[in-house]
C-alpha positions, 0 to 999 in steps of 0.5 A: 959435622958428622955422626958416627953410631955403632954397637948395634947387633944381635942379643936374645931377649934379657940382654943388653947393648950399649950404642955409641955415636961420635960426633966429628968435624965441625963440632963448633956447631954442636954447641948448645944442642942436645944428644937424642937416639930415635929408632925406626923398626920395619914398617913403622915410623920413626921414634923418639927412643932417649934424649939429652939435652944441653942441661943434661936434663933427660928424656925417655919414651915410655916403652924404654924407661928404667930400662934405657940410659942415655949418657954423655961425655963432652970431652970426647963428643961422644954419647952412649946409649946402653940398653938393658933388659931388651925385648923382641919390641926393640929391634930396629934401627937406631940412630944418632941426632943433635938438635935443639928446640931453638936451632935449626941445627939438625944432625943426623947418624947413618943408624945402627940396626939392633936386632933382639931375638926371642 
């Protein structure tokens, strides 16, 4: 299994991107887990950004809600994770990841770097 984000980049401050990671290969074994965006900005630890889960119930850090949105669509085996109303704060490295609470299924993306300017 692989996973494949882009659309990272550099946008001011107010603007927004829209991330996308696809998954490929064995995509018989992603059954059952959830699509998740962490970031890891420098000198920090990595952080969970958005999340789906299997139920497409979804889940935000704090600092992103209401301006974050995760989405997904099966048929493509692809999620997106658009990002409005950027800050400065959310310049980092994001990355792609299925899993799930119940498996030890863990898969991860290479990462794709956000820069936001002020």
């Amino acid at each position: 299994v692989q996973l494949q984000a882009s659309g990272g980049g550099l946008v001011q401050s107010g603007g927004s991107l829209s991330l996308s990671c696809v998954a490929s290969g064995d995509v018989y074994n992603l059954r059952g887990l959830g699509w998740y965006w962490y970031r890891q900005a420098p000198g920090k630890e990595r952080e969970l950004v958005a999340g789906m889960d299997d139920d497409r119930n979804t889940d935000y850090a704090d600092s992103v809600k209401g301006r974050f949105t995760i989405s997904r669509d099966n048929t493509k085996n692809t999620a997106h994770l658009r990002m409005n109303n950027l800050k400065p704060e959310d310049t980092a490295v994001y990355y792609c990841n299925r899993h799930a609470a119940f498996s030890a299924r863990d898969y991860w993306g290479q990462g794709t770097l956000v820069t936001v300017s002020s």
